[in-house]
C-alpha positions as CSV (number, residue, x, y, z in Angstrom):
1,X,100.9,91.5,58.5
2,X,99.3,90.5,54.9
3,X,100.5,92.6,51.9
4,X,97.9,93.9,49.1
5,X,98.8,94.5,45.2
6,X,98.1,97.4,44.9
7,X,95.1,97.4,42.2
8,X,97.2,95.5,39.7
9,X,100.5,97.0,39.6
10,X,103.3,94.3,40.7
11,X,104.1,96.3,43.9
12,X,103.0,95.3,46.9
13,X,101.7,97.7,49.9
14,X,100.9,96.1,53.9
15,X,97.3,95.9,54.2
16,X,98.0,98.7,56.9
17,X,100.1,101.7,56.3
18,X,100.8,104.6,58.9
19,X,100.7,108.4,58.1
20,X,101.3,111.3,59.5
21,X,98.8,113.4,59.0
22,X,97.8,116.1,62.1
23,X,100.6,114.2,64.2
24,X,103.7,114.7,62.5
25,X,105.3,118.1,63.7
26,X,101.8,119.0,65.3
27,X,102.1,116.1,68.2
28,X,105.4,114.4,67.7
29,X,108.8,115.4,66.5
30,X,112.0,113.3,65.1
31,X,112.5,111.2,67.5
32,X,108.8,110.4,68.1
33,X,107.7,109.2,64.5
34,X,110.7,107.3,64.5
35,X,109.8,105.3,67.2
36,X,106.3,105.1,65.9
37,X,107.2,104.0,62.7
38,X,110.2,101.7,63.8
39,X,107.8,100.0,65.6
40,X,105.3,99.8,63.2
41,X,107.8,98.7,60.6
42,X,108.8,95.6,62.7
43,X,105.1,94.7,62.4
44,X,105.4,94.7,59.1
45,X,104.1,98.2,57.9
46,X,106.2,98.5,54.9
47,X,104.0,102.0,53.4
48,X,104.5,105.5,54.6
49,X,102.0,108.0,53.8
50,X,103.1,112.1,54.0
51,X,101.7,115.4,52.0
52,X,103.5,118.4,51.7
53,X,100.3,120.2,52.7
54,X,100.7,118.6,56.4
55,X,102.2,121.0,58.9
56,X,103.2,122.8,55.8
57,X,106.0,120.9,54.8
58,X,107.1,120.2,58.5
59,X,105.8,116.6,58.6
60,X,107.7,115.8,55.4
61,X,111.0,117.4,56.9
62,X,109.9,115.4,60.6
63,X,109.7,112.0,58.3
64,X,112.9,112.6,56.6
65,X,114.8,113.0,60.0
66,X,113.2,109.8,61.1
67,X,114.0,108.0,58.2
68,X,117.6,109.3,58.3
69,X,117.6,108.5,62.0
70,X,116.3,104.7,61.3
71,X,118.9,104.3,58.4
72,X,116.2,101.5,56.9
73,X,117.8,99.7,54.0
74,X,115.5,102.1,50.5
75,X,113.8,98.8,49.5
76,X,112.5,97.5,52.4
77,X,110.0,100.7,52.9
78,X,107.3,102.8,50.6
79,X,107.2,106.3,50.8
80,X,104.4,108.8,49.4
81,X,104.0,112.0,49.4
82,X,100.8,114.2,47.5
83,X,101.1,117.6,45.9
84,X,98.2,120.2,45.1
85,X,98.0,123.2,48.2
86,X,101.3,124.1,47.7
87,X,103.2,126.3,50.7
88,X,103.4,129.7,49.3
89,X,100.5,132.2,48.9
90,X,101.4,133.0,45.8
91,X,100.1,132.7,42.0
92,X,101.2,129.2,40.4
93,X,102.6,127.9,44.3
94,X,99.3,126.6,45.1
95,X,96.0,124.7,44.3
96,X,97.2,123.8,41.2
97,X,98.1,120.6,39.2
98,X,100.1,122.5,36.6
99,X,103.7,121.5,35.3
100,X,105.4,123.7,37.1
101,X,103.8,123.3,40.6
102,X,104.2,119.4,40.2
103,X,108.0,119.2,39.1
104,X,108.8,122.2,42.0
105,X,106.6,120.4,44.6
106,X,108.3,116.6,44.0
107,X,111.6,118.6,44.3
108,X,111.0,120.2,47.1
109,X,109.3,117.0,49.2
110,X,112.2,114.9,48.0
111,X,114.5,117.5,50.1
112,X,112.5,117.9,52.7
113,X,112.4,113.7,52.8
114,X,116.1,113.4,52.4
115,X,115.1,110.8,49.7
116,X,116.4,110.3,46.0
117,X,112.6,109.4,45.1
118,X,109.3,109.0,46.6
119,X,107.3,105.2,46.0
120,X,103.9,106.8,45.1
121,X,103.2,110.7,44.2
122,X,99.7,111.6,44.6
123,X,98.0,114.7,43.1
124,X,96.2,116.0,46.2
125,X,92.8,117.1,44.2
126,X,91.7,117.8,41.0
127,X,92.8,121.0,39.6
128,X,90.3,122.2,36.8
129,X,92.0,125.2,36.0
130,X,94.9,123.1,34.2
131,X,94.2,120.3,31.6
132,X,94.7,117.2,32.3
133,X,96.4,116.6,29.9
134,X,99.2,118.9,31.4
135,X,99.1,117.1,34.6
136,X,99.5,113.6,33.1
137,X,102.4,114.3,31.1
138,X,104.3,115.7,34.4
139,X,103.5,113.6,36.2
140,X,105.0,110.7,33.3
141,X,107.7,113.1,33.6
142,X,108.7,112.7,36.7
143,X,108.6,109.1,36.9
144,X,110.7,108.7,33.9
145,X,113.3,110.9,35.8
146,X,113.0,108.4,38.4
147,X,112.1,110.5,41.6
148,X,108.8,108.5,41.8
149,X,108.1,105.4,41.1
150,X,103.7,105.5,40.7
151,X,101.8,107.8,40.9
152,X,97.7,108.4,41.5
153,X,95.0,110.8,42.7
154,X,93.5,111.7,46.3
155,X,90.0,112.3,46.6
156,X,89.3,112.9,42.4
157,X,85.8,111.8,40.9
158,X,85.8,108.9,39.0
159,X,85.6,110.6,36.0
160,X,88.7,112.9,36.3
161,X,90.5,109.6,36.9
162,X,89.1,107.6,33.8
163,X,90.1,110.6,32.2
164,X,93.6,110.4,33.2
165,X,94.1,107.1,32.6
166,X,92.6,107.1,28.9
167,X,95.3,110.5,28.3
168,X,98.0,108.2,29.4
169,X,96.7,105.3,27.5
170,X,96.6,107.1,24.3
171,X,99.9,108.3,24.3
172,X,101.5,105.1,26.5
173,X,102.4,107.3,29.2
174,X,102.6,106.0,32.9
175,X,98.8,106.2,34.2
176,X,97.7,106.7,38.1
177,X,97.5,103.6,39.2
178,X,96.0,104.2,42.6
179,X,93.7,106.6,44.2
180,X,93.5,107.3,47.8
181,X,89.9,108.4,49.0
182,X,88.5,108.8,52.5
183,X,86.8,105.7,53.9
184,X,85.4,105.1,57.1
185,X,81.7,104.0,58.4
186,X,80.3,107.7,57.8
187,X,82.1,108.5,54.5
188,X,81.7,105.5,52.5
189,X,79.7,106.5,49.5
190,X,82.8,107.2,46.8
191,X,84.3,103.6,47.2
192,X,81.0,102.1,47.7
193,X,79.2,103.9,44.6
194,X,81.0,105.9,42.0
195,X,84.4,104.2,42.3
196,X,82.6,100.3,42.2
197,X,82.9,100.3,38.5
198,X,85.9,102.2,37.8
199,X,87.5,100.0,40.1
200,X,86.9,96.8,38.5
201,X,87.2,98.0,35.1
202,X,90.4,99.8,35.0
203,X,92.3,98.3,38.3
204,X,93.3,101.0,40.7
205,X,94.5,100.3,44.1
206,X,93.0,102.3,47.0
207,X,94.9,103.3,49.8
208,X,92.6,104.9,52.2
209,X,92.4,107.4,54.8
210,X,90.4,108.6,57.8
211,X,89.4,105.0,58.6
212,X,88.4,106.2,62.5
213,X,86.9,109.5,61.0
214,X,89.3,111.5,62.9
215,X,88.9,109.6,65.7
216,X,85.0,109.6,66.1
217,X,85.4,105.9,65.6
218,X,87.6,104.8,68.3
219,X,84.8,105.6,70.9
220,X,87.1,108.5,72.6
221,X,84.5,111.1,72.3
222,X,81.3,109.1,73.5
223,X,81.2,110.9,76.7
224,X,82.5,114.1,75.6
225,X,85.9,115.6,74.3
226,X,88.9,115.1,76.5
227,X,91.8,117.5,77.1
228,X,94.3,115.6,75.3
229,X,92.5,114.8,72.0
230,X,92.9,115.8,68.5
231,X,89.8,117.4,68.7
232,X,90.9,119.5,71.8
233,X,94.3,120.6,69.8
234,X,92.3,120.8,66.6
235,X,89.2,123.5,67.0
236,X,87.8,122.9,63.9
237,X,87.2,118.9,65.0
238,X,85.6,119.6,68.0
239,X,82.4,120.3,66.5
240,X,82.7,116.7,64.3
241,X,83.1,114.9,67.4
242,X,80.1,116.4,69.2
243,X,77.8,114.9,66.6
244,X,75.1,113.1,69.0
245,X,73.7,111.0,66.1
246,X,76.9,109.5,65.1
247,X,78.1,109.4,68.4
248,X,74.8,106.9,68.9
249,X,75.9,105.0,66.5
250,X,79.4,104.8,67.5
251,X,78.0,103.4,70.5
252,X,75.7,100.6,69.0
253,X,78.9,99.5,67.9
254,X,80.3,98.8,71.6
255,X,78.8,95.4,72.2
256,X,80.1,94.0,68.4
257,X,83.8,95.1,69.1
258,X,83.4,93.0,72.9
259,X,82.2,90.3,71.1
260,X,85.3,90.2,68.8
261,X,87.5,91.2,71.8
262,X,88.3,93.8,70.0
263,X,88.6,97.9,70.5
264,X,86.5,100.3,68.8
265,X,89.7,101.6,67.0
266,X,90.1,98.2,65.8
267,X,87.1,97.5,64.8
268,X,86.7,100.6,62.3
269,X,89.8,100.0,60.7
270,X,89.0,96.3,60.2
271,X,85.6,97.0,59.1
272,X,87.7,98.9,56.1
273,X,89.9,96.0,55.3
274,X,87.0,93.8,54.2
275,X,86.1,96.2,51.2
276,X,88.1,94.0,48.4
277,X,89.1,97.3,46.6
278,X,91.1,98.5,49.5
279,X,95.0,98.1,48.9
280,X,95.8,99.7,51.9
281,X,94.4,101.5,55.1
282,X,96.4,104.2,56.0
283,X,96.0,104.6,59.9
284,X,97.5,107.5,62.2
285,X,98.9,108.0,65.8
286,X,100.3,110.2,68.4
287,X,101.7,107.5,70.9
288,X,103.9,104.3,70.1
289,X,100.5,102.4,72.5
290,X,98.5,103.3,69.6
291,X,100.3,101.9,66.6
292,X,100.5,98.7,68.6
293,X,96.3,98.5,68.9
294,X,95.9,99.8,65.3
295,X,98.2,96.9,64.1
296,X,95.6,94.4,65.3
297,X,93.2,95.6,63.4
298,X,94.3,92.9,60.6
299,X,93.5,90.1,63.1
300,X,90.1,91.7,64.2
301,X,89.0,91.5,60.1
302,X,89.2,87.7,60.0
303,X,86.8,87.4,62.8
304,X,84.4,89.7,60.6
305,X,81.7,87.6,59.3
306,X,79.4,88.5,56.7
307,X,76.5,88.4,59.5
308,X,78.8,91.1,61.4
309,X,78.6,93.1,58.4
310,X,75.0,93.2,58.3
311,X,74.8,93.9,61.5
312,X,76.8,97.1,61.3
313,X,75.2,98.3,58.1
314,X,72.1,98.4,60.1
315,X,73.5,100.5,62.2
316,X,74.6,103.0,60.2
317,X,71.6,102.7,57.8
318,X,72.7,100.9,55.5
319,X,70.7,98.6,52.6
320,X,72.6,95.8,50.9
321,X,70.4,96.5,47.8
322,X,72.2,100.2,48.1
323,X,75.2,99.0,48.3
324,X,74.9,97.1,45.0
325,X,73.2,100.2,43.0
């Protein structure tokens, strides 16, 4: 496993990260995502990425029981968690960045973890109902009260973000430091266009996620949905993985992943590891088999030459002279 700065704080983040998203709670319980991650942690996966949004707080509580269970020494591991939906219907409970929804929210997903503090705290999505202002100084807040350590954005526009950072600059508060956007082969135009600048000029990290679009990717659906698929559990995939146009192009991918002896799976999630920006790519999985493929994916990048690249631009449409716009 190689490790990643992430952007250019001093902390350090394995160039692939596992989450829990849609599985934790939904497909496995306790004693599942601790296998899963205790394997993936003796690959070297030292980053664990949660919401409190996922299964409504239940994936939070199923991480914290695996944790507990795999008694991991605090400083060996990252933990992260992101706050915006909020889990009551209820005014000030939820889509909202405000002080009082952050400083709740942490609390609560620090119970639900069974942690003293999270590594990274994420605000979900932009809230412009409550200045930013607000949300910054909370958020300094609550890593001077040391229950997290960093914190950043998820899926924010570039703009929100420099705004952010330029708040916290002018009154020396702590500033996100990392945001975590989707990225994959269909969604690539935030990390790839707005973000290029932003990016170089004020040094986020970028910890990604999605990187087989839900599984579009991994070639599972090319021949239709099967019974035991996310988009089978999950109705409101199904229609995502019947795409025929992406799934043609999911297919002209085939003959590059035999030629790196490689799976499809692999191959998107390596594909992802050559953007420079990327500090991490957070992957997912149901079954201990998977984790073990998806780990690979790190040896399936070095093989990715810059020809490769080309070739799957073209593929997917894609103009180096768009790239660089």
């Amino acid at each position: 496993m190689k490790y990643r700065h992430l952007g250019r704080t001093g902390i350090r983040v394995s160039e692939l990260s596992l989450g829990s998203w849609i599985t934790f709670h939904n497909q496995a319980d306790a004693n599942a995502a601790a296998e899963m991650m205790s394997v993936a942690y003796d690959l070297g996966v030292n980053f664990f990425d949660n919401a409190e949004a996922y299964a409504r707080g239940k994936s939070e509580e199923v991480m914290g029981a695996a944790l507990k269970k795999l008694g991991w020494r605090r400083g060996s591991y990252m933990v992260s968690t992101k706050i915006y939906w909020g889990l009551h219907d209820n005014v000030n409970e939820k889509n909202t960045l405000n002080r009082k929804r952050l400083i709740e929210g942490i609390n609560g997903s620090l119970e639900r973890l069974q942690l003293d503090y999270v590594d990274l705290l994420y605000c979900h999505r932009p809230d412009p109902t409550t200045p930013v202002e607000e949300t910054v100084w909370a958020m300094h807040n609550i890593i001077e009260w040391g229950k997290a350590l960093y914190w950043g954005t998820s899926e924010w526009a570039a703009a929100e973000i420099v705004e952010a950072i330029q708040i916290a600059e002018r009154h020396h508060l702590h500033k996100p430091v990392v945001e975590q956007p989707q990225y994959n082969l269909f969604e690539r135009g935030r990390l790839e266009g707005e973000y290029v600048r932003f990016y170089r000029e004020y040094g986020c990290g970028a910890t990604t996620w999605s990187p087989l679009a839900s599984g579009l990717l991994s070639g599972k659906y090319n021949k239709g949905v099967p019974k035991d698929s996310r988009a089978a559990l999950n109705e409101w995939l199904k229609p995502r993985m019947e795409d025929k146009e992406k799934l043609a192009k999911v297919a002209a991918l085939e003959p590059i992943a035999k030629e790196l002896d490689a799976t499809m799976s692999q191959l998107a999630i390596a594909w992802c590891l050559k953007n420079p920006f990327v500090s991490s790519v957070i992957t997912g999985a149901s079954r201990v088999e998977q984790v073990h493929e998806n780990m690979k994916a790190g040896e399936v990048a070095e093989g990715i030459t810059p020809e490769i690249m080309e070739r799957i631009d073209a593929i997917f449409g894609v103009k180096k002279e768009e790239e660089e716009d």
